[in-house]
LONUGU-968082 format. One record per residue (C-alpha): x, y, z. Coordinates in steps of 0.02 Angstrom, whole numbers, padded with zeros to 5 digits, always signed. Layout:
<pts>
XYZ...
</pts>
This chain:
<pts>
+00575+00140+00197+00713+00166+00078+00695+00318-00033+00704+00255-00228+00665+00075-00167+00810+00005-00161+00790-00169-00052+00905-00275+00059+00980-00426-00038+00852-00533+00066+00707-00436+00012+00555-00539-00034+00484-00445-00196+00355-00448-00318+00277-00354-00448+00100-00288-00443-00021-00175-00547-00173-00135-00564-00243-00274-00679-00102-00381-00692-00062-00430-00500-00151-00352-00344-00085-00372-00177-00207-00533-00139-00148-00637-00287+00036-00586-00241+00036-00649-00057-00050-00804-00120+00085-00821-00234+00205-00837-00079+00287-00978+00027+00176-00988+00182+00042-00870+00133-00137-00913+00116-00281-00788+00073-00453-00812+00152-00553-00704+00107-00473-00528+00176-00380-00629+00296-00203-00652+00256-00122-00786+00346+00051-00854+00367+00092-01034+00411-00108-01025+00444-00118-00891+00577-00188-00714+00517-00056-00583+00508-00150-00445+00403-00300-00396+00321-00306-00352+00139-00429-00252+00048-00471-00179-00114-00566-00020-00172-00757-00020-00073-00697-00178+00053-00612-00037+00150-00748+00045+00194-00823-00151+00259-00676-00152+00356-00706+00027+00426-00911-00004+00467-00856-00168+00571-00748-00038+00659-00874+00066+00712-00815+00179+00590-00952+00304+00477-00827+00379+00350-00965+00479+00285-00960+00575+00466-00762+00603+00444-00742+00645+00252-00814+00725+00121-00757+00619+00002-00756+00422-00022-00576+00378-00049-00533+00239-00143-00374+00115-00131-00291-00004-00256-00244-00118-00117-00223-00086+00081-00165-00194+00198-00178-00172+00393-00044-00289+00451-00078-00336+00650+00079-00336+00727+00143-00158+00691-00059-00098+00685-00025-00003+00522-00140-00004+00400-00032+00026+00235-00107+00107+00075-00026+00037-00101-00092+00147-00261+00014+00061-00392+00052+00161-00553+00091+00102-00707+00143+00240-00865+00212+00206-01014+00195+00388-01106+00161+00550-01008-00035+00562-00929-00126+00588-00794-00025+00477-00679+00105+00626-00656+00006+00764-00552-00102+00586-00474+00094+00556-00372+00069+00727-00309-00080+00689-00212-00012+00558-00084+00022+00705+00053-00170+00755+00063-00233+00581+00031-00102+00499+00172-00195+00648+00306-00359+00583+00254-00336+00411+00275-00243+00458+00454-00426+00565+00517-00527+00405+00464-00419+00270+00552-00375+00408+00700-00511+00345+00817-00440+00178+00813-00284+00224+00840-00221+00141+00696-00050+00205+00605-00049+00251+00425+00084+00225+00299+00069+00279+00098+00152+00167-00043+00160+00190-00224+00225+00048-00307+00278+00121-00483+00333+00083-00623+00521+00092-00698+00446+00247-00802+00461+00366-00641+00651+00336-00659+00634+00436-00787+00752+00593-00702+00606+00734-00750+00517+00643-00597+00652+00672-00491+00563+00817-00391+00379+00741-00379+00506+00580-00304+00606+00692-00176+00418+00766-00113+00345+00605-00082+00474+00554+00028+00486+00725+00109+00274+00698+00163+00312+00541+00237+00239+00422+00083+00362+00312+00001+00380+00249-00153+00463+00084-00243+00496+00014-00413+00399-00144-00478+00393-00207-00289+00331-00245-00130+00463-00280-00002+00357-00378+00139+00494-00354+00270+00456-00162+00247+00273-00193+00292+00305-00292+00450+00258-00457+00365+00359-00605+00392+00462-00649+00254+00477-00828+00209+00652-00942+00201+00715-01002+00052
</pts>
């Protein structure tokens, strides 16, 4: 993934937040996409699986998978998406800021949050991958450090977009 999110030129993108567009409604939105339920299928053959918040844990349970037994802790996503062919389940926390909050120390987080994820999915070998998809506010250059640690725990980060070629998912022609 490209530190700062800057795409390709042929770099599918949308914008989500929380609220406004989750991941479901996006990929609906595409060319070729179809949503069934957490199914997500392109040119009608499942490619991924996309949850939200507690349908994670559903996801987990038809695994075979007691969080309760791994973690303290339930955690919860804004949107995740295992996508099949690369067998990487991908967790998206968008955040939105428009004056200074809470949000700030929240980007800080992604480094503990990323290894719990990783024990819960370990037993099914599953890879993990953590995305924030954030607003232009975290250009902003006092964010500039928090940015340059994200990247350096392995999470990435992009502005007001998804790119779907990043996640493994096909990409559909113009």
């Amino acid at each position: 993934m490209i530190k700062g999110g800057v795409g390709g030129g042929n770099t599918i993108t949308g914008l989500i937040y929380e609220g406004k567009v989750d991941l479901s409604t996006y990929l609906s939105q595409q060319k070729d996409y179809s949503i069934d339920g957490t199914n997500v299928l392109y040119k009608g053959k499942i490619v991924a699986y996309v949850f939200k918040k507690h349908e994670f844990y559903s996801f987990l349970k038809i695994n075979g998978i007691d969080w309760k037994q791994i973690l303290s802790s339930k955690l919860l996503p804004d949107n995740c998406i295992y996508v099949i062919v690369n067998n990487t389940l991908f967790i998206i926390e968008v955040k939105n800021q428009n004056v200074n909050g809470s949000v700030d120390e929240k980007l800080q987080t992604c480094d503990f949050k990323r290894k719990q994820y990783i024990k819960l999915l370990s037993r099914l070998n599953i890879e993990v991958e953590y995305v924030y998809i954030l607003s232009t506010w975290f250009k902003n250059p006092k964010y500039r450090d928090v940015l340059d640690y994200i990247v350096s725990v392995n999470c990435h980060y992009y502005f007001d977009y998804i790119p779907l070629q990043k996640l493994g998912l096909p990409v559909p022609e113009k």
